[in-house]
C-alpha positions in Angstrom: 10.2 4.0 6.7 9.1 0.3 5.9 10.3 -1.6 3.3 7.8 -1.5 1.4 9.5 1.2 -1.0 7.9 4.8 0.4 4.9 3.9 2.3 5.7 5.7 5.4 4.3 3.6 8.8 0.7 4.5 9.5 0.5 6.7 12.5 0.2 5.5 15.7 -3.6 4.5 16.8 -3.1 7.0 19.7 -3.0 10.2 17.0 0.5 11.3 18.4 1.1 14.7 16.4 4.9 13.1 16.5 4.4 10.1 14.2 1.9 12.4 12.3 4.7 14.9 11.4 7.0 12.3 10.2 4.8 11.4 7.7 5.8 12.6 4.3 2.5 13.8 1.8 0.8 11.4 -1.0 1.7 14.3 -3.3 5.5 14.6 -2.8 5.8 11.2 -2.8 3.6 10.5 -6.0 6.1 13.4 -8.0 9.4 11.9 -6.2 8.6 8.7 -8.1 7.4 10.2 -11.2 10.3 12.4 -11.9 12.7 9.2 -10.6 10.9 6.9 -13.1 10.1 9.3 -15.9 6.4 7.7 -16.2 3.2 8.4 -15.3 1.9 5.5 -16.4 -0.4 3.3 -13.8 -0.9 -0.2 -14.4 -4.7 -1.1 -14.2 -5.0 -4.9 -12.9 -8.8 -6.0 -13.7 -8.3 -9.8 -14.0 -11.0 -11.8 -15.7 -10.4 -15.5 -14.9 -11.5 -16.6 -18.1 -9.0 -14.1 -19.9 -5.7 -14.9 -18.1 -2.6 -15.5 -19.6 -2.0 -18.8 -20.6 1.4 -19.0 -18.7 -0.3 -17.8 -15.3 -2.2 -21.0 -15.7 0.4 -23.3 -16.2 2.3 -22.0 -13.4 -0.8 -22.8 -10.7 -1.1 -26.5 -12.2 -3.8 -26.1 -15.0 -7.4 -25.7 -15.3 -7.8 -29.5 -15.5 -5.7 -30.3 -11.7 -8.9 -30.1 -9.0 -6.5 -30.0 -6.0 -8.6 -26.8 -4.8 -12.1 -25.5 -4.8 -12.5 -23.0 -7.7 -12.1 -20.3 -5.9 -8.9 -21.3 -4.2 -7.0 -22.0 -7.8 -9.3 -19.2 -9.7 -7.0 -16.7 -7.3 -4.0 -18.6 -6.8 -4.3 -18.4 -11.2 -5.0 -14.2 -11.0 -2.4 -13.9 -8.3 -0.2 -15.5 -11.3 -1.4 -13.5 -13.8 -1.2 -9.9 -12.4 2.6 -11.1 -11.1 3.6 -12.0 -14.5 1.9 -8.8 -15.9 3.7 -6.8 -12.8 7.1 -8.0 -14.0 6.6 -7.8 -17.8 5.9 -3.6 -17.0 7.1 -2.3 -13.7 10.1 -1.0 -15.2 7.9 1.3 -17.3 5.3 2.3 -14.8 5.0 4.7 -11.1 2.4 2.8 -10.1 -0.1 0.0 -10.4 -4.2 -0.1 -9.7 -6.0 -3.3 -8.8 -9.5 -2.8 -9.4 -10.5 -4.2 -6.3 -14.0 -5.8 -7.5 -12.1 -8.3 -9.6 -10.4 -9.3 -6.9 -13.7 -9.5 -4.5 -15.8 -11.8 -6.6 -13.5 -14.7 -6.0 -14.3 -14.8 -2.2 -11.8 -14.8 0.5 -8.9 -16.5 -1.6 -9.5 -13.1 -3.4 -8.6 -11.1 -0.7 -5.6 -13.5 -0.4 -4.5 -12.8 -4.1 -5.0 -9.0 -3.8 -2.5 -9.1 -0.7 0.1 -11.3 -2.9 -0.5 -8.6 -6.4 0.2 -5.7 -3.6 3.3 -7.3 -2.5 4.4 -7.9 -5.7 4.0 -4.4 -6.6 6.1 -3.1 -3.7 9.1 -5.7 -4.7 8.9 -3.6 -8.0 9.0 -0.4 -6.4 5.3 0.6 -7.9 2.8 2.4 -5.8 -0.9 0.8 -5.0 -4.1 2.8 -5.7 -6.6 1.0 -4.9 -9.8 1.2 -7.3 -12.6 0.7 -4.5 -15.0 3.2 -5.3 -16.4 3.3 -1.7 -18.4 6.0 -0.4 -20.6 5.8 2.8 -21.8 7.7 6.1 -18.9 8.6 8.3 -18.7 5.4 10.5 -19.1 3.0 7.1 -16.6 5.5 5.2 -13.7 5.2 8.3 -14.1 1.4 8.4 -13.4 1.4 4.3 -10.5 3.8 4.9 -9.0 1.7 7.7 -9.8 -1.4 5.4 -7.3 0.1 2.2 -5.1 2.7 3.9 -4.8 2.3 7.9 -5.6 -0.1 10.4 -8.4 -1.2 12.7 -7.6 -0.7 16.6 -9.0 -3.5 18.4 -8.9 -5.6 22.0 -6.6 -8.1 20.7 -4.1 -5.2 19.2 -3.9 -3.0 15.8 -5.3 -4.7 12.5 -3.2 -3.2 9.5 -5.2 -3.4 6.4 -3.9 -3.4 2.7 -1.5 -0.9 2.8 -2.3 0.6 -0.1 -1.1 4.2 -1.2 -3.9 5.7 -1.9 -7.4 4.9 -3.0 -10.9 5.9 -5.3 -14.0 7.1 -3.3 -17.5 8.2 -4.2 -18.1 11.7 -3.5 -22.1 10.5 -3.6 -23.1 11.3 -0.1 -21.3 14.9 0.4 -18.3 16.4 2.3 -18.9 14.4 5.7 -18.8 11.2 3.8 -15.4 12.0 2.5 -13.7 13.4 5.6 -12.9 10.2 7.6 -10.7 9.0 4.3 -8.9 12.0 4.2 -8.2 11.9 7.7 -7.2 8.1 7.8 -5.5 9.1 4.4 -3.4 11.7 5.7 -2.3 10.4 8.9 -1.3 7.9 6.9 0.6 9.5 4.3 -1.6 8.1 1.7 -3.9 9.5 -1.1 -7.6 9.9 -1.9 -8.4 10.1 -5.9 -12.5 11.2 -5.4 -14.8 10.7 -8.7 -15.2 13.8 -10.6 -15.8 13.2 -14.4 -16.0 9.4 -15.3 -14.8 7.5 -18.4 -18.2 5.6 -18.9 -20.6 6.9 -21.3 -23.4 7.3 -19.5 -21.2 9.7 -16.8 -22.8 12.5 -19.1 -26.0 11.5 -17.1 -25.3 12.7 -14.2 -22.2 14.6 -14.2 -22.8 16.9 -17.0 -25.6 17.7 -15.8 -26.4 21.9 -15.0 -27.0 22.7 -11.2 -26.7 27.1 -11.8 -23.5 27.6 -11.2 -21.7 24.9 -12.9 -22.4 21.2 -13.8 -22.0 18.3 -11.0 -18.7 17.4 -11.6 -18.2 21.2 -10.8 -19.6 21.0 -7.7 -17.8 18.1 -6.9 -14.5 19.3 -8.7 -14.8 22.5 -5.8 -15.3 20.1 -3.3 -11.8 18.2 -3.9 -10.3 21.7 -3.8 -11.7 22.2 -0.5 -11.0 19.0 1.1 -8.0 18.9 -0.3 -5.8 22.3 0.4 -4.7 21.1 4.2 -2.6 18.4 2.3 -0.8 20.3 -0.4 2.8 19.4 -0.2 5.9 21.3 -1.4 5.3 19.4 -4.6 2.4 22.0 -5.0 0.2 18.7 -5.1 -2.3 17.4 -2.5 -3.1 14.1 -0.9 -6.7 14.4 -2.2 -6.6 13.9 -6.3 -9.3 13.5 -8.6 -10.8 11.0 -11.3 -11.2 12.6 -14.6 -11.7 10.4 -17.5 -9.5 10.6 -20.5 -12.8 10.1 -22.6 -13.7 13.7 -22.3 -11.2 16.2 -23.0 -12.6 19.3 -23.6 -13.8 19.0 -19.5 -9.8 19.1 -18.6 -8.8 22.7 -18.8 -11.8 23.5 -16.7 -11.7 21.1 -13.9 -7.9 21.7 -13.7 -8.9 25.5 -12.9 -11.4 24.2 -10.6 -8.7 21.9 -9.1 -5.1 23.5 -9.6 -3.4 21.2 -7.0 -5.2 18.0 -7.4 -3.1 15.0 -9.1 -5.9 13.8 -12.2 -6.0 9.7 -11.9 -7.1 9.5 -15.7 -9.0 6.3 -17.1 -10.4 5.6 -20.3 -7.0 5.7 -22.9 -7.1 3.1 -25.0 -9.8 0.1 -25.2 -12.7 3.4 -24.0 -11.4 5.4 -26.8 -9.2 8.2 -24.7 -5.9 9.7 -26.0 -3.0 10.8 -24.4 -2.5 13.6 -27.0 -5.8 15.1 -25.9 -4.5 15.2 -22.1 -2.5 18.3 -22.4 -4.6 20.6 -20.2 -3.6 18.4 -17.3 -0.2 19.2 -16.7 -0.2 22.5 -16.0 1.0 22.1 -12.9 4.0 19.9 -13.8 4.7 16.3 -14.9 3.2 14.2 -11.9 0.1 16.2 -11.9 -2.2 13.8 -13.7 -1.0 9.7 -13.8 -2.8 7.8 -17.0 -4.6 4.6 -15.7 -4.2 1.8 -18.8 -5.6 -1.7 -18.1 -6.5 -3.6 -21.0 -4.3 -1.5 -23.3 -1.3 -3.3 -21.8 -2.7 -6.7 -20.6 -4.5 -7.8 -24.1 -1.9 -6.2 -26.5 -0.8 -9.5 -27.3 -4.4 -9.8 -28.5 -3.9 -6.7 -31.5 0.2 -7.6 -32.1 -0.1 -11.3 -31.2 3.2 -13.1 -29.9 4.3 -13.7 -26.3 1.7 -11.6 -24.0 4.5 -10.4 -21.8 6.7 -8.9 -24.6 3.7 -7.6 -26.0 2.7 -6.0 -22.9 6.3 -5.0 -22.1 6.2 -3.1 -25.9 2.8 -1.4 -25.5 4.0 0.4 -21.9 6.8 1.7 -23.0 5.2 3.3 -25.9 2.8 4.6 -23.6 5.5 5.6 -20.8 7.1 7.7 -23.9 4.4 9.2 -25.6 3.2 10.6 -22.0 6.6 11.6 -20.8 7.1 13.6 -24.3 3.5 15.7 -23.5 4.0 16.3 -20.2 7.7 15.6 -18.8 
């Protein structure tokens, strides 16, 4: 194991069944740390640069100090922020989930900050899911999964990428595009959390809509079953999880028939309106079978109790943390 607090090592670039079977399943090691924590609470990091706390800023010199180009001390200021935010809550949380666009608008110094957040995160003993979204035809889809879970071979050696624990994909473009993360994924002892039923409003577009035997969603829910039931662990949970937004409860109970092993990443309580009352029909299969994505929620809840942001932050988790654990602990 690295030190990086239950990552295992990726396997080696040769495919060696050896280093594969030492590798210990996204599943188990998502419900080791949930039970160990008591929380399946995940952290959403979606840093706005305008919106940081004021503290992050004093800490990288001011907005007023041009010893950088804005870019450089835009992510050197989120870096900040999200470490601050990191330490106010990782007691309270199993994981945390940088939404990676946030952290790609800033350029290259954003990649930069995302590797410093991710370290961060492992000092704290949180897992990373990485909110990509990606989705693309098999060759595209293996150079994302290497990107956030593996590592590139190459001439001039092995090129880890970001390490992360697991990460979101679009199921857009069918099973093929999907396999080379799961794959990648498993080898690495990491975790795929595929779209299903999104938080947004406008998800009811598209997947709500009726196909004949079942809405999209559905279709997609059957497909995560599928792709998933080579990596069930004896957790009874598989590497390959699903996003189901908390914004729609009355799809739960029947996407968790359609998916009884799949770990639900849920979005969408608090700022969209979602509940964690409403997310009973989740749990079914045992506390670390769905993990409750919160982003603003925590990070602006100085802006609802005022005071200190990190005491407000620190406060609003732990409810959270609480009222989960009581539903579904």
């Amino acid at each position: 194991m690295t030190a990086d607090h239950g990552r295992p090592d990726p396997v080696k670039l040769d495919g060696s069944s050896a280093s594969r079977e030492a590798v210990k399943s996204f599943g188990d090691r998502l419900a080791g740390r949930v039970v160990r924590r008591e929380s399946q609470l995940v952290l959403g990091l979606d840093p706005d640069p305008a919106l940081l706390w004021s503290h992050a800023l004093e800490l990288v010199g001011g907005v007023d100090v041009a010893s950088a180009p804005p870019a450089v001390r835009a992510a050197r200021a989120v870096a900040a922020h999200c470490s601050l935010v990191i330490e106010a809550v990782a007691e309270h949380c199993v994981a945390v989930k940088p939404q990676i666009a946030c952290f790609e608008r800033l350029g290259a110094p954003g990649w930069d900050a995302l590797a410093e957040v991710v370290a961060r995160a492992r000092e704290a003993d949180l897992m990373v899911i990485a909110d990509a979204k990606r989705g693309d035809i098999d060759v595209t889809a293996r150079a994302y999964a290497q990107a956030f879970l593996g590592a590139t071979p190459s001439p001039f050696g092995p090129i880890p990428g970001l390490g992360a624990d697991a990460m979101t994909v679009n199921p857009w473009l069918g099973s093929d595009s999907l396999e080379p993360f799961s794959v990648i994924a498993r080898e690495s002892g990491a975790g795929l959390f595929v779209l299903v039923r999104n938080s947004n409003r406008g998800a009811i577009e598209l997947q709500d809509r009726e196909l004949g035997d079942g809405s999209l969603s559905d279709a997609v829910a059957r497909l995560v079953d599928t792709l998933g039931a080579a990596g069930v662990g004896q957790s009874g949970l598989s590497d390959i999880g699903a996003v189901v937004g908390a914004t729609a409860p009355h799809h739960l109970g029947r996407l968790r028939e359609l998916m009884p092993n799949a770990v639900f990443l849920l979005p969408g309580v608090g700022a969209q309106g979602g509940r964690i009352d409403d997310l009973g029909p989740v749990f079914t299969r045992g506390a670390a079978s769905g993990v409750i994505a919160v982003s603003r929620g925590i990070v602006h809840a100085h802006r609802m109790s005022g005071g200190d942001p990190a005491r407000a932050a620190r406060s609003e988790a732990a409810r959270l943390r609480e009222q989960a654990w009581a539903l579904a602990g």
